[in-house]
Backbone as a printed PyTorch tensor [residue, N CA C, xyz], in Angstrom:
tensor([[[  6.6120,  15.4630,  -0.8960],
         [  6.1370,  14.5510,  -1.8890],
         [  5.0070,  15.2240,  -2.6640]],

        [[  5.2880,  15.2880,  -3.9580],
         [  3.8450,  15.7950,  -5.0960],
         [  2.7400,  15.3220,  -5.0400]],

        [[  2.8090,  13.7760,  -4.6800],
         [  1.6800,  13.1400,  -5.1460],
         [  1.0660,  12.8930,  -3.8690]],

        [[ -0.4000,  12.9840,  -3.7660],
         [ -0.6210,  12.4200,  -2.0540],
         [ -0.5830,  11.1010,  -1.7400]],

        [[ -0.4230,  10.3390,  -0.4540],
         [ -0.2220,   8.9040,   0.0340],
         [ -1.3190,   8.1780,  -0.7310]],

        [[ -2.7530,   8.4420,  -1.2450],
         [ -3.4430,   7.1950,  -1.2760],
         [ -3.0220,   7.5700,  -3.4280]],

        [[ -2.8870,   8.3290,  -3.8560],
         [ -2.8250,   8.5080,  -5.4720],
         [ -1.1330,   7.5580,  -5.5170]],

        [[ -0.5370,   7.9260,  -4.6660],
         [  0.9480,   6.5220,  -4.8620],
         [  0.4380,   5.2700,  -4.7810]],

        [[ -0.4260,   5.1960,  -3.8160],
         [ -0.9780,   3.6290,  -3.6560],
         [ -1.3150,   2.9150,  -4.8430]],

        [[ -2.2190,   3.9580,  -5.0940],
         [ -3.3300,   3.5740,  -6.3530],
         [ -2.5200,   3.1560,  -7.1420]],

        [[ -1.5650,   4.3830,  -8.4030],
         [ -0.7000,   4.1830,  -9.0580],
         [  0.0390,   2.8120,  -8.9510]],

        [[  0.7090,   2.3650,  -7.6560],
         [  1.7500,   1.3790,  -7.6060],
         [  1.1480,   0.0340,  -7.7520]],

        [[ -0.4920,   0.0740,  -7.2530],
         [ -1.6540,  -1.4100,  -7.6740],
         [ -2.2270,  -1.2580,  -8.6680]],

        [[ -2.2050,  -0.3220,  -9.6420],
         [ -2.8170,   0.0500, -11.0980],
         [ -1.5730,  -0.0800, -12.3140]],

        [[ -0.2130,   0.3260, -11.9710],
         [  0.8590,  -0.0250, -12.8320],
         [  1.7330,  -1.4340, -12.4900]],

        [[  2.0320,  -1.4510, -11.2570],
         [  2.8070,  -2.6390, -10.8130],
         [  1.9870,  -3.8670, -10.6240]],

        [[  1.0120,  -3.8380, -10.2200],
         [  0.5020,  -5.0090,  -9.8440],
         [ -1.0380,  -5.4500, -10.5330]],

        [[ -1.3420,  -4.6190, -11.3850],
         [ -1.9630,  -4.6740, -12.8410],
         [ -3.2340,  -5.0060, -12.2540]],

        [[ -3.6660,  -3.9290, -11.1580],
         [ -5.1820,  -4.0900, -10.6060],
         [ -6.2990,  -3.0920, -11.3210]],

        [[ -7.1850,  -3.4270, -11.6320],
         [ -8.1890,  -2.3290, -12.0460],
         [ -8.3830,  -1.3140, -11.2100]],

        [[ -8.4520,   0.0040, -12.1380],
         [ -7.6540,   1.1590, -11.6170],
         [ -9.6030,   1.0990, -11.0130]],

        [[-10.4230,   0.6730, -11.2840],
         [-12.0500,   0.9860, -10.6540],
         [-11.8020,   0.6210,  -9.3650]],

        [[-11.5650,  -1.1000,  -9.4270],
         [-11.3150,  -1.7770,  -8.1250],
         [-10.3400,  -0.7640,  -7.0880]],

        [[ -9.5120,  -0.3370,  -7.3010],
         [ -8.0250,   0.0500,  -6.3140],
         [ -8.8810,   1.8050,  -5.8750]],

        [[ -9.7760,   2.3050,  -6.8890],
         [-10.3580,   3.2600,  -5.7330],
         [-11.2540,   3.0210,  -4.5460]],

        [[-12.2520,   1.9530,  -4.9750],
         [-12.8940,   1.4250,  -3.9230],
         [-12.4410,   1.2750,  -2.9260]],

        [[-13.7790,   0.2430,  -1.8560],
         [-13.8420,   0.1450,  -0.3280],
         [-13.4510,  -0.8550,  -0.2720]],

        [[-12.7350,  -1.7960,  -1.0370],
         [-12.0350,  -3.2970,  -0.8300],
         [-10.8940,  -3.0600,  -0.2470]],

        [[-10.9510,  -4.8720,   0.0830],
         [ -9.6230,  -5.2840,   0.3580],
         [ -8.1810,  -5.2540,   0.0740]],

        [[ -7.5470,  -5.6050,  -0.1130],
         [ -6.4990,  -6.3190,  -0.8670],
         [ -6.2770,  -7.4990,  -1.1520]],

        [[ -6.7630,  -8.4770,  -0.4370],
         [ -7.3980,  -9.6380,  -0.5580],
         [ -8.6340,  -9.6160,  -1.7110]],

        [[ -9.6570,  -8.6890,  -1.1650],
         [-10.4440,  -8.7910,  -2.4020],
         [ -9.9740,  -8.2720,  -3.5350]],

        [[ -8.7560,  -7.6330,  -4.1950],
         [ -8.3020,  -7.3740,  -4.9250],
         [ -7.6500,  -8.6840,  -5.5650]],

        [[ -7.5310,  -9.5690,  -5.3470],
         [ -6.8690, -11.0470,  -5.4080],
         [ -5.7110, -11.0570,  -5.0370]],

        [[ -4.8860,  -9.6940,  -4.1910],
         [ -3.8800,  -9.6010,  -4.1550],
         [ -2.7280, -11.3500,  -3.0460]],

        [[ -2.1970, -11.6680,  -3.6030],
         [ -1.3390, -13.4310,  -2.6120],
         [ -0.5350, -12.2710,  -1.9940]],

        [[  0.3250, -13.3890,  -1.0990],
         [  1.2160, -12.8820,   0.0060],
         [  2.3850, -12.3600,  -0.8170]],

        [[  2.7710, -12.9690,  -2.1460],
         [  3.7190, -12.4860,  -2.9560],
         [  3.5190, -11.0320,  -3.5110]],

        [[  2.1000, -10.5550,  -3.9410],
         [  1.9320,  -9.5770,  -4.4310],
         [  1.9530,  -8.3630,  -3.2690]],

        [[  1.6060,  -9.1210,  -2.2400],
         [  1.4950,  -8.0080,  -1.1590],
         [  3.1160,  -7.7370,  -0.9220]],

        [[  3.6630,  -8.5540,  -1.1230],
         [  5.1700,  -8.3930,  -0.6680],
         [  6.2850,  -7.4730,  -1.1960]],

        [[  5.9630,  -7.4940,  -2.9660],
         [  5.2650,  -6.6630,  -4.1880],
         [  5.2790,  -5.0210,  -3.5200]],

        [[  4.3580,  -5.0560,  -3.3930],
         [  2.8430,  -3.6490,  -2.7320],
         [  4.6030,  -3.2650,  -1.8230]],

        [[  4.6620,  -4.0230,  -1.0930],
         [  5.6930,  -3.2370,   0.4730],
         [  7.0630,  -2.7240,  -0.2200]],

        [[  7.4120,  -3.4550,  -0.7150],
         [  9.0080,  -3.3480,  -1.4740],
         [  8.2290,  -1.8910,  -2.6730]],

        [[  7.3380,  -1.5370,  -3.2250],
         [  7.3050,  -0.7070,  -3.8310],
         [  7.1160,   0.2200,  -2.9380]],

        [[  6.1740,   0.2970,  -2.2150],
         [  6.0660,   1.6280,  -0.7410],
         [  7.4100,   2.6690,  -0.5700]],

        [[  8.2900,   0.9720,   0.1100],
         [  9.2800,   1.7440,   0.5580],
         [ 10.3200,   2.6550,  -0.8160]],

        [[ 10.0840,   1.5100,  -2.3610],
         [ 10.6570,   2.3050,  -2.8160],
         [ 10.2300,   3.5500,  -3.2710]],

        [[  8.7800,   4.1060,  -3.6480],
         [  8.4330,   5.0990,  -3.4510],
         [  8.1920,   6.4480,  -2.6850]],

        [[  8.3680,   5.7040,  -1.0600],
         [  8.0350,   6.4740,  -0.5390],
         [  9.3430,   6.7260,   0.3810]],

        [[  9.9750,   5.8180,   0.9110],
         [ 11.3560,   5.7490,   1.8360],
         [ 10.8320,   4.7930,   3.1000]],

        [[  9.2430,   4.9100,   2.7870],
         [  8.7480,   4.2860,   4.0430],
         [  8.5830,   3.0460,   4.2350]],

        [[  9.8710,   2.0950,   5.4970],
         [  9.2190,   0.7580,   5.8570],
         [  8.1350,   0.2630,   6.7260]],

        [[  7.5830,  -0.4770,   6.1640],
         [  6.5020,  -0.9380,   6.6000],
         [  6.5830,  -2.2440,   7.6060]],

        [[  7.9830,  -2.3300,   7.7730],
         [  8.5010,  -3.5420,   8.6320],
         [  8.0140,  -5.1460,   8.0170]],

        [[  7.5990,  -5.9260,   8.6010],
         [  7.1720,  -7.0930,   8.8310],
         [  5.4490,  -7.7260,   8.7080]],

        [[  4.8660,  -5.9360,   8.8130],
         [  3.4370,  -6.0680,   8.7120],
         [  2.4450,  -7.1480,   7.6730]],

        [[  3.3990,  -7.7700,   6.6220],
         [  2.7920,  -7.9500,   5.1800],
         [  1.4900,  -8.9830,   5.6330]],

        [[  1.8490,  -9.2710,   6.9390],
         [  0.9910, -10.6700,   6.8910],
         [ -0.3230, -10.4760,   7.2170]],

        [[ -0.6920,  -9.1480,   7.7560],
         [ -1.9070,  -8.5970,   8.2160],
         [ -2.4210,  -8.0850,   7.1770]],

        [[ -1.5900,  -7.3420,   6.2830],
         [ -1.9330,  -6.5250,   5.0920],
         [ -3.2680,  -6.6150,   4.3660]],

        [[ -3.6850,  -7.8400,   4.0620],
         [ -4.7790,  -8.4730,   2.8150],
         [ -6.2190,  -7.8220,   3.3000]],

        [[ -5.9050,  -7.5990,   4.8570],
         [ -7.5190,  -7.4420,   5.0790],
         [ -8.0170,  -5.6110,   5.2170]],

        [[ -6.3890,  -4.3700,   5.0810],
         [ -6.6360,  -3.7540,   4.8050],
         [ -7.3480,  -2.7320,   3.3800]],

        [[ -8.2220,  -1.8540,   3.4000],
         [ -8.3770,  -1.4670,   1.8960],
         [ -7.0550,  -0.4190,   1.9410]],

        [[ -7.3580,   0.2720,   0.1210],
         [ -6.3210,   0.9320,  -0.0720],
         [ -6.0520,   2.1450,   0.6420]],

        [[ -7.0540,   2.6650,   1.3520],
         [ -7.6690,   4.0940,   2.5920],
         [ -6.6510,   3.2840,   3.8050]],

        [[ -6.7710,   2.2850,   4.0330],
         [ -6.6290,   1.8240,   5.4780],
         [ -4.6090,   1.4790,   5.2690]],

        [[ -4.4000,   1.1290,   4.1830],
         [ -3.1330,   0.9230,   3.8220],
         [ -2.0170,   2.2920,   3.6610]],

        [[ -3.0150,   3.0490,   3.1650],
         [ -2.7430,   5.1850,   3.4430],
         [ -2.2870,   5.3700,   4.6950]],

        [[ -3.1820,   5.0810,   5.6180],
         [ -3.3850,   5.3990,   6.7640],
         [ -1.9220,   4.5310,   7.6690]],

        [[ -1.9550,   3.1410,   7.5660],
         [ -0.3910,   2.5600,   7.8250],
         [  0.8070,   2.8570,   7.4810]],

        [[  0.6380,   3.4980,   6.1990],
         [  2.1550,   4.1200,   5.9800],
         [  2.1350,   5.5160,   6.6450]],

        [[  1.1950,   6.3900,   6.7710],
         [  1.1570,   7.4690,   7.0910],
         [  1.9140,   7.2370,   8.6230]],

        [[  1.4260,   6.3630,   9.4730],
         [  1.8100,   6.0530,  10.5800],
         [  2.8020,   5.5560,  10.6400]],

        [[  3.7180,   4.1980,   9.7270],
         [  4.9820,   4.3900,  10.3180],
         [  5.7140,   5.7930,   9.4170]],

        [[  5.1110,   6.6630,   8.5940],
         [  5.6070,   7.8370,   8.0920],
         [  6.1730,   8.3610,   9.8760]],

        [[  5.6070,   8.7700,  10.6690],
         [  5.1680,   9.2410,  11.6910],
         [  6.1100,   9.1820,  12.6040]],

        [[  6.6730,   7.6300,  12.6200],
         [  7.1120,   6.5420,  13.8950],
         [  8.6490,   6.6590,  13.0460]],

        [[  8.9010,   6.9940,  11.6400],
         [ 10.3000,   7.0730,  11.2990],
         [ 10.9360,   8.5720,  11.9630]],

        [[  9.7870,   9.4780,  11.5730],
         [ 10.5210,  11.0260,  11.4570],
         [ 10.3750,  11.4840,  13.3390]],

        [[  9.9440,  10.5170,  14.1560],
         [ 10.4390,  10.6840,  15.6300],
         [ 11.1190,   9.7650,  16.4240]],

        [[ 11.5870,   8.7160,  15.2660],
         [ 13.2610,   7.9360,  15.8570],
         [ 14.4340,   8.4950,  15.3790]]])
């Protein structure tokens, strides 16, 4: 992949989900981003289509990660796909 895990993030809450590209570098939430359960749902369905990576069922925990901590979850089921 060209781009690294947290610059896809950014991109996909700065074009798709029309967050201020200031806000989406910061130490927030996603919640504090105003992101609802719809947008987060949004956020997952783009992941996987960007990245290949599912994120399963997680969405419901999601809000209270920032965009670092949301890196860090895909990185991990990145992880948990390529040793099943």
């Amino acid at each position: 992949m060209s781009e690294d895990l947290h610059a896809i993030l950014t991109r996909i809450l700065v074009d798709d989900l029309e967050v201020d590209a200031d806000q989406a570098a910061g130490d927030v939430t996603l919640t504090d981003l105003e992101l609802d359960s719809l947008a987060i749902a949004e956020l997952v369905v783009r992941i996987k289509e960007e990245t290949g990576t599912d994120l399963g069922e997680d969405e419901s925990s999601m809000g209270s990660l920032t965009v670092s901590g949301l890196a860090d979850l895909v990185a991990t089921a990145q992880g948990r796909e390529r040793t099943a």
